[in-house]
Each structure stands twice: as C-alpha cells, then as structure tokens.
N, C-alpha and C positions, 0 to 999 in steps of 0.2 A: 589481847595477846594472840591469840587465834588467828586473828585477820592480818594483825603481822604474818604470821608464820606460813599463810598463805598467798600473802604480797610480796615478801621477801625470794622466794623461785623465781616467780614469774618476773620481776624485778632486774633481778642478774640475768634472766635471759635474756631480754629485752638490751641491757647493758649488752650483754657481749656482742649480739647483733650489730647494734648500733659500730661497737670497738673494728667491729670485724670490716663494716660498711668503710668506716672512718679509714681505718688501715691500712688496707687492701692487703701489699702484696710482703707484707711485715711478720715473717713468723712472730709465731706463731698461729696469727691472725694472717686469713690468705683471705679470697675471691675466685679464685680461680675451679674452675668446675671439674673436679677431677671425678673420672668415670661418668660427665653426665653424658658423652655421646663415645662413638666406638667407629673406629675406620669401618667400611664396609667391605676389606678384606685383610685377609694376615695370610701366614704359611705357617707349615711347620716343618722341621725334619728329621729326618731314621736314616739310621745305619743299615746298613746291608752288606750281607758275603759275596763271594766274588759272581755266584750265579743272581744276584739281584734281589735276594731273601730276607725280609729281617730277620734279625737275632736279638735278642733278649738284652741289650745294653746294659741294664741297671742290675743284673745279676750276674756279668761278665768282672762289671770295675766300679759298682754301685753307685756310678754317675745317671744321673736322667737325663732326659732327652728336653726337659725345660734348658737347664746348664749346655749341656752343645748346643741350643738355639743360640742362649745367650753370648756363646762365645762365636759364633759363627756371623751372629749379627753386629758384634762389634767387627769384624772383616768387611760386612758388605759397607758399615759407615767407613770405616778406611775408603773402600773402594768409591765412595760417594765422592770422598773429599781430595782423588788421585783425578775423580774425572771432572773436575770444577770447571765453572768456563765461565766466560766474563758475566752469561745468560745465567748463574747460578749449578747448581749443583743437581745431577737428575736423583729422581725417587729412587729407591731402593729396589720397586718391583720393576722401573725401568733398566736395571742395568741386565746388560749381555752376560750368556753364559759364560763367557769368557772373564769377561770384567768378574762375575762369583767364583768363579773356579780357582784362584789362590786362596777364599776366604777361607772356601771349604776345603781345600787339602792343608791349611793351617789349622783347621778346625779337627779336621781327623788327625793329625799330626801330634794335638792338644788332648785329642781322645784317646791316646796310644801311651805319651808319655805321664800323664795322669791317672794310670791305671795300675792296678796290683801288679808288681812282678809277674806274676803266675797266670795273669791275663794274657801276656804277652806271647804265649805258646798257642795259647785258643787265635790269637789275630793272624798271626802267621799261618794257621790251619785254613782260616778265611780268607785269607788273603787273594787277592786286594780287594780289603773293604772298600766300601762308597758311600756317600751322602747324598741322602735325597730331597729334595723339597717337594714340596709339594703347596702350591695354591689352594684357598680356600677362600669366596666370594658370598656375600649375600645377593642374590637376585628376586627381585621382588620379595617372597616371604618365604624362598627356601636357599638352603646352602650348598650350593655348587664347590665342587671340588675337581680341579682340574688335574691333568695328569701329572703323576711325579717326574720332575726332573734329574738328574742325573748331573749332580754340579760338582763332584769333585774324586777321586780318587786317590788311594793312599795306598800300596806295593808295600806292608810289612816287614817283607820278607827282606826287604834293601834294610830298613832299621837296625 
C-alpha cells in the first residue's frame, strides 16, 4: 500500500504532462510559455497639473495609474489598427506623437468622467491636466529610462 500511495502522485503528474504535451492549445491544457520571456521595453504613464507636476491620482478618484495605462493603451491599439497598411500594422512604440495624442486625451477624458464628483473641482484647480509617458528600456544589464513625453492634454475647465 505504501508504494502505491507513492506511485500514485508521481503517476498523475506524469499523465498530465503527457495531456498537456498531447493537447496543446486546449484549455485547460495549454503549451504556451506565458511569462517565460519579457519585451526588452514597456512605458508607463502619470498625470500631471498644468505646470507639468504630478499629483497624487489614486487619492484624488481612487483610480491607479495601472488602470489609465490600461485604458490609454487600448487607444494606442486603436491607433495601430487606423494606421494599417497593406505592409501590416506599426508597433505601438513606433507611432507618432500625433497618432497618441487622441489616445491620450481620450484617456484623460476617461480619467475626469470616472471620478468622484468632488474630484471634479480639484481638475479644474489643475487644469489642464496632461499625460505623460514615459519609456523605459533594458540595455545590456541596466534600465534606461527615457524622457517623459508629453502626449496628450485635457482643458477641464471646457467640461
């Protein structure tokens, strides 16, 4: 009984392997290498008052600044899929400031209306917030961060 109950683990893993081999791309059962490798650069971005300052986002409208990536970067694949060409679609860190600059005044736009009422006095004080990105590279075995950009702007006070 013993050597059962010791061949029996090792047994099912071996099975699910094998399932997992066999299957591939079949949930439950994948193949696919998630997180074993990592682009070699991303961005992020912050908000800013109208002097170019950040302010405290997440204790203005308790939104973070993961959330405006995320919605900011659903804009630039819009913008990906506006500038298609018969050669494919460019990267995301290739498009022009111009081609980001709807993303991101749709993005602060989404940051304004998604906010407490009573936020909405503090934006106007700041007014015209801005969006900034900012690059961030790995080069050989350190992380380079390039200058923040300046990709979009939002005038409250018109709201």
């Amino acid at each position: 009984m013993s050597i059962l109950r010791q061949f029996l683990p090792i047994s099912a893993g071996i099975i699910i392997a094998a399932l997992c081999l066999l299957l591939k791309e079949n949930f439950p059962f994948t193949h696919y290498p998630m997180y074993s490798t990592f682009d070699d650069q991303t961005y992020y971005v912050w908000v800013a008052d109208k002097d170019g300052n950040p302010f405290a986002i997440q204790k203005l409208t308790t939104l973070r600044t993961g959330r405006i990536k995320k919605v900011y970067n659903s804009g630039l694949l819009e913008a990906r899929e506006e500038e298609k060409t018969p050669e494919g679609k460019p990267r995301k860190r290739d498009l022009t400031l111009e081609q980001r600059r709807p993303a991101a005044e749709a993005t602060l736009e989404w940051l304004v209306e998604s906010s407490p009422p009573e936020a909405l006095a503090e934006f106007k004080r700041l007014s015209p917030i801005r969006l900034y990105q900012t690059n961030i590279r790995i080069k050989g075995d350190k992380v380079v961060e390039d200058t923040p950009m300046l990709v979009g702007t939002l005038d409250v006070s018109k709201l």
